[in-house]
C-alpha positions as CSV (number, residue, x, y, z in Angstrom):
1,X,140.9,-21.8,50.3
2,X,144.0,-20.0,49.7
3,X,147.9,-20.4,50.6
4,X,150.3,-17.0,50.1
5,X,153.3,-16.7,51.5
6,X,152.0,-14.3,53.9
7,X,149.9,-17.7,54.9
8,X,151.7,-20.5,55.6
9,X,149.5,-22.8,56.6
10,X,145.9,-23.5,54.5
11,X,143.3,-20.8,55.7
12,X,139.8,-19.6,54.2
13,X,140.0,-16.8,51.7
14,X,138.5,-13.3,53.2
15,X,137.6,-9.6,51.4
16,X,141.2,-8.6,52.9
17,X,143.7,-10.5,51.2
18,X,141.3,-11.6,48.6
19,X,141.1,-7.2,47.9
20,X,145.6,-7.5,48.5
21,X,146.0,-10.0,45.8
22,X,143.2,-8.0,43.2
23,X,145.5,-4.9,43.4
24,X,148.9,-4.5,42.0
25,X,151.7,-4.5,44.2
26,X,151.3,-1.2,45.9
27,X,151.4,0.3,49.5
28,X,147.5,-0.4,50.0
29,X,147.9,-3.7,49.0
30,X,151.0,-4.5,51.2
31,X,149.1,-2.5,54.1
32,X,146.2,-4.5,53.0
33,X,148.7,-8.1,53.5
34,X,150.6,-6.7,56.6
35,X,147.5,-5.2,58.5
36,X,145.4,-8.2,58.1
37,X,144.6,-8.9,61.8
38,X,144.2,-5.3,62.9
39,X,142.0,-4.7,59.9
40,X,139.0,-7.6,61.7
41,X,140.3,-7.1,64.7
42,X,139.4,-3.0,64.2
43,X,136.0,-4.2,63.2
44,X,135.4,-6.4,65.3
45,X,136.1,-3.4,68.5
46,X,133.8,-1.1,66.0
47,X,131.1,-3.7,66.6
48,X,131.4,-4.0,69.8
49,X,131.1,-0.3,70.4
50,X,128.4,0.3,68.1
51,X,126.0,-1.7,70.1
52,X,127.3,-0.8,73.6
53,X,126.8,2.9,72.6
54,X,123.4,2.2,71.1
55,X,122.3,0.2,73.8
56,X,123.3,2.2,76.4
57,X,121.5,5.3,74.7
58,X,118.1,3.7,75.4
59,X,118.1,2.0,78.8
60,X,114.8,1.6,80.1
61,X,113.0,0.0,83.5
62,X,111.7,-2.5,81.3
63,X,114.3,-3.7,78.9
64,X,113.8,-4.5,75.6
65,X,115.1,-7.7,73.8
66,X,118.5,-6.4,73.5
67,X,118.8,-4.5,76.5
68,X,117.7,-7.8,78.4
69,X,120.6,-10.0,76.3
70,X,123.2,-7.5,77.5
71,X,122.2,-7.5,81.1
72,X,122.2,-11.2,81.1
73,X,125.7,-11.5,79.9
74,X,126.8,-9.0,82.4
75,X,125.3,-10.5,84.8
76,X,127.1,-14.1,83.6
77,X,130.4,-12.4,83.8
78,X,129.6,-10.8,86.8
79,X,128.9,-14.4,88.5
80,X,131.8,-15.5,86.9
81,X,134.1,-13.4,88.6
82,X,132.4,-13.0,91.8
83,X,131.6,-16.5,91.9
84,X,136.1,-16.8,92.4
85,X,136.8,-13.6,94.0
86,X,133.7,-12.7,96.2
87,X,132.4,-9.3,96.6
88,X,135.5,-7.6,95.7
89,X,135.3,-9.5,92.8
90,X,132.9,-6.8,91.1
91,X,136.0,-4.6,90.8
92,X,137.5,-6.6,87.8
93,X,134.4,-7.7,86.4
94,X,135.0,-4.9,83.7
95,X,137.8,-5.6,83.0
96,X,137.5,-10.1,82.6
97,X,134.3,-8.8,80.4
98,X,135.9,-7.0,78.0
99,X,138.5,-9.8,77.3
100,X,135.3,-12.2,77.0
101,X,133.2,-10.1,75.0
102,X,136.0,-9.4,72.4
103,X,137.3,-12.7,72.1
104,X,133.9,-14.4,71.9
105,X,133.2,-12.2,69.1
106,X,136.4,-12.1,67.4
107,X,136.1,-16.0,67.7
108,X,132.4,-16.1,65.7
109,X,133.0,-13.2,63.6
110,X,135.5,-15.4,61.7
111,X,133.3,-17.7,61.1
112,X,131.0,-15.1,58.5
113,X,132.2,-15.7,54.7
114,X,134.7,-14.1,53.5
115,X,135.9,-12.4,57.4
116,X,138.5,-13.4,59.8
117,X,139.2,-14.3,63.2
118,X,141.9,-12.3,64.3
119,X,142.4,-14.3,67.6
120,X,143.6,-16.7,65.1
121,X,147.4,-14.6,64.8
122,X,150.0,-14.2,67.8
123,X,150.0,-10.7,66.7
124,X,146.3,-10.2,68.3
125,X,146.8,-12.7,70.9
126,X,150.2,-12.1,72.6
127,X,148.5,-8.2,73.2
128,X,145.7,-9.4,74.9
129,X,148.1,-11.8,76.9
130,X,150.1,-9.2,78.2
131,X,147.6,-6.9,78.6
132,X,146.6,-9.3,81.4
133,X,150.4,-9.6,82.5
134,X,150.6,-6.2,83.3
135,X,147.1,-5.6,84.7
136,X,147.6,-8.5,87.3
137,X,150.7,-6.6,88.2
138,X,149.7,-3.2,88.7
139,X,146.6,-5.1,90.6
140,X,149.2,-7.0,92.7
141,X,151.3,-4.3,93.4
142,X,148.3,-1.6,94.5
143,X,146.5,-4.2,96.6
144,X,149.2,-5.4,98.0
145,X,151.9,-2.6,98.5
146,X,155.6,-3.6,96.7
147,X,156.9,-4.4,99.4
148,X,154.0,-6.8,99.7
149,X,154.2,-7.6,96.2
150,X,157.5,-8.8,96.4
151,X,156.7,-10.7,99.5
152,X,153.8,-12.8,97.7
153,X,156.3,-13.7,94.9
154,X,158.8,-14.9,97.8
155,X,156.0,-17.0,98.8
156,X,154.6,-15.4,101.9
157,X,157.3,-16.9,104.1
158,X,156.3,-17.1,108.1
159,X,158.8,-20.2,109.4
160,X,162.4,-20.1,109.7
161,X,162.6,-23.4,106.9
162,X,160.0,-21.1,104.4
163,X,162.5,-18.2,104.3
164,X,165.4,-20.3,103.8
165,X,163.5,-21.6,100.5
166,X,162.8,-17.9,99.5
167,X,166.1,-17.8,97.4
168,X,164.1,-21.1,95.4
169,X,160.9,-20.2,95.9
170,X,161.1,-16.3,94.3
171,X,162.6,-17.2,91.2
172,X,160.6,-20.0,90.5
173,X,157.4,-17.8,91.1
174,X,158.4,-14.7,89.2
175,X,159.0,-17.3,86.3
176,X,155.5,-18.7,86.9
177,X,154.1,-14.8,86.4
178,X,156.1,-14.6,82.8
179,X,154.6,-18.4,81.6
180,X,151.0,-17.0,82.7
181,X,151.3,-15.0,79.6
182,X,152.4,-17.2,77.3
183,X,150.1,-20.1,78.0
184,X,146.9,-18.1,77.6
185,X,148.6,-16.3,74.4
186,X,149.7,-19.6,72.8
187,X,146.4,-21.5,74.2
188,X,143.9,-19.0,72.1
189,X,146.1,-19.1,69.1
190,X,146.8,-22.6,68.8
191,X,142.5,-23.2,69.1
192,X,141.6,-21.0,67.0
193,X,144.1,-21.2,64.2
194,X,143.5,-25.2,64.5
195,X,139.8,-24.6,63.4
196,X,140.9,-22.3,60.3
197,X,143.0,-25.0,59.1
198,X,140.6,-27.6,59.3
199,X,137.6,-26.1,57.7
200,X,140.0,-24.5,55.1
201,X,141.4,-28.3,54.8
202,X,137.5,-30.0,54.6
203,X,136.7,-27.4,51.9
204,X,139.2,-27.8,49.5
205,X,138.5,-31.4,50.0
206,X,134.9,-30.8,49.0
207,X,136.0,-28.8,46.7
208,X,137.9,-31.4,44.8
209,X,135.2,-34.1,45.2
210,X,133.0,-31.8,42.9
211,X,135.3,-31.0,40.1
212,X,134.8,-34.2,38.3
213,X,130.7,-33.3,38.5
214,X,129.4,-30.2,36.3
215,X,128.0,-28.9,39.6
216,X,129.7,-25.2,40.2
217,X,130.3,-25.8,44.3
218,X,132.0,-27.9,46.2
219,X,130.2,-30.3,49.3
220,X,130.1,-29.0,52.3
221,X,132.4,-31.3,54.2
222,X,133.4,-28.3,56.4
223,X,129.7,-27.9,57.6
224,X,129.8,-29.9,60.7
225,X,133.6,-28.5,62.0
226,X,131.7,-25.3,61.5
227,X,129.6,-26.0,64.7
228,X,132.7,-27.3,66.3
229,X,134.2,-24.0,65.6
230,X,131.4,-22.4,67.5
231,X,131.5,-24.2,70.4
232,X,135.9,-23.8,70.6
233,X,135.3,-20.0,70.1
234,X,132.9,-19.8,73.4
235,X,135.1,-21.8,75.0
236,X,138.0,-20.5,74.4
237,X,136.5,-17.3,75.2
238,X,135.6,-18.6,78.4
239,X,138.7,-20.2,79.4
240,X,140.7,-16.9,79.2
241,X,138.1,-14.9,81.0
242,X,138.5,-17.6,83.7
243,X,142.4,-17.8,83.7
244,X,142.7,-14.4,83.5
245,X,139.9,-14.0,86.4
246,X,142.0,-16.6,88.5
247,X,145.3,-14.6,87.9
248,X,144.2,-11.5,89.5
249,X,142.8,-13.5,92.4
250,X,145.9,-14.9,93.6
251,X,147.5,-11.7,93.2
252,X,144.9,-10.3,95.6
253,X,145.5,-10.4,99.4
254,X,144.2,-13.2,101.1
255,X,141.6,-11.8,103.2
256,X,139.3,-14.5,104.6
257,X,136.3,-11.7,105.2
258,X,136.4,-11.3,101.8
259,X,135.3,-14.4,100.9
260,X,133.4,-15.4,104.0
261,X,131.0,-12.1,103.7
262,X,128.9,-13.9,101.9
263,X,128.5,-16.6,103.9
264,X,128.6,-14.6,107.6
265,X,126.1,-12.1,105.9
266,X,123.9,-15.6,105.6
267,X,124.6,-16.5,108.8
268,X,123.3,-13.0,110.4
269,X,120.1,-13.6,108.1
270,X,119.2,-16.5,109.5
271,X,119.9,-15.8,113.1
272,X,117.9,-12.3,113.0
273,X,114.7,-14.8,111.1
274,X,115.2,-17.0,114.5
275,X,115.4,-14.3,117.1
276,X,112.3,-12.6,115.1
């Protein structure tokens, strides 16, 4: 465990700024300090694309192991989404999985020795925040129309009394769009930077509960937070897929055939098994 003053607070050491503080000062080892984030956060997308590419080169009928594991998680996200949106929910299922996958990753990968989670800087997390800002919009606004747009922010008014609280209500809605952002960025970082602290903290303390012994290693105090960390990384993971997910579908228009498809193509089912 390390503190620089590129760290403020007590984190676990990583090949990064362990390969910074090994050089002289130089630009590589400034990049090295400054870059730290996008450095994981680069391998971390390299990962992920490595075995998207490779399983998507050998698709078969019958999947293998790895084909299988991917198809289940799609299929998790998928039921995710669709499980809040309906049908129409597919749409954005690529989108809500991308977000999942990489932060689930990102979230474990920092958990390896010596790596990093970059989810656990503003400067990964406030990107991913408004990346989902700016997609609900865009979603909002080609759903919906702008003129439409502007109407859901006003509230939908229909009654004489609801438009006379649209000078109230749009304000206070178009500030509830700009907080979305900032919860799920500050939600993510605040997690995962709390689990860094606290396993660097535990392993300094084992660390220092050694040093009177000739044993070369500290005890593992940090062992069990480790498995907490793993469980806050999926669920943090999860959580923003499902904010995010919930975002876009009050954004959407409401269109009660949308969500009762489902239940009307059940309906029609069953009445067609009767009649037969």
């Amino acid at each position: 465990m390390e503190g620089t003053a590129a760290h403020s607070t007590p984190h676990v050491a990583n090949w990064v700024n362990l390969l910074a503080e090994a050089l002289p000062p130089s630009p590589v080892s400034e990049f090295l300090e400054e870059r730290e984030a996008a450095i994981f956060s680069f391998l971390v997308t390299a990962l992920l694309a490595f075995f998207a590419v490779r399983i998507s080169r050998k698709l078969k009928m019958i999947p293998g192991r790895a084909q299988a594991a991917a198809e289940q998680i799609v299929e998790a996200i998928d039921g995710l989404v669709c499980g809040i949106m309906g049908p129409r929910g597919r749409t954005y299922t690529p989108f809500v999985g991308s977000l999942f996958l990489y932060i689930v990753v990102t979230n474990l990968y920092g958990l390896i020795p010596l790596q990093n989670s970059s989810t656990g800087y503003l400067t990964t997390t406030a990107p991913l925040a408004i990346s989902v800002f700016f997609y609900v919009q865009a979603v909002a606004i080609a759903r919906n129309g702008f003129f439409g747009y502007l109407y859901h922010l006003a509230g939908s008014p229909k009654s004489v009394v609801e438009w006379i609280f649209v000078p109230l209500n749009f304000p206070l809605h178009l500030m509830g769009e700009f907080t979305k952002p900032i919860s799920l960025m500050f939600r993510l970082y605040g997690n995962v930077m709390a689990g860094h602290v606290l396993v660097a903290v535990f392993l300094q303390i084992g660390v220092e509960v050694m040093k009177p012994t000739p044993i070369p290693i500290g005890a593992p105090l940090h062992l069990p937070f480790l498995f907490l960390e793993i469980l806050i990384g999926v669920i943090q993971a999860f959580v923003f897929a499902l904010l995010s997910t919930v975002y876009i579908s009050v954004m959407l228009p409401h269109d009660p055939a949308a969500h009762s498809g489902g239940s009307a193509e059940r309906a029609a089912g069953h009445e067609a098994h009767a009649h037969g």
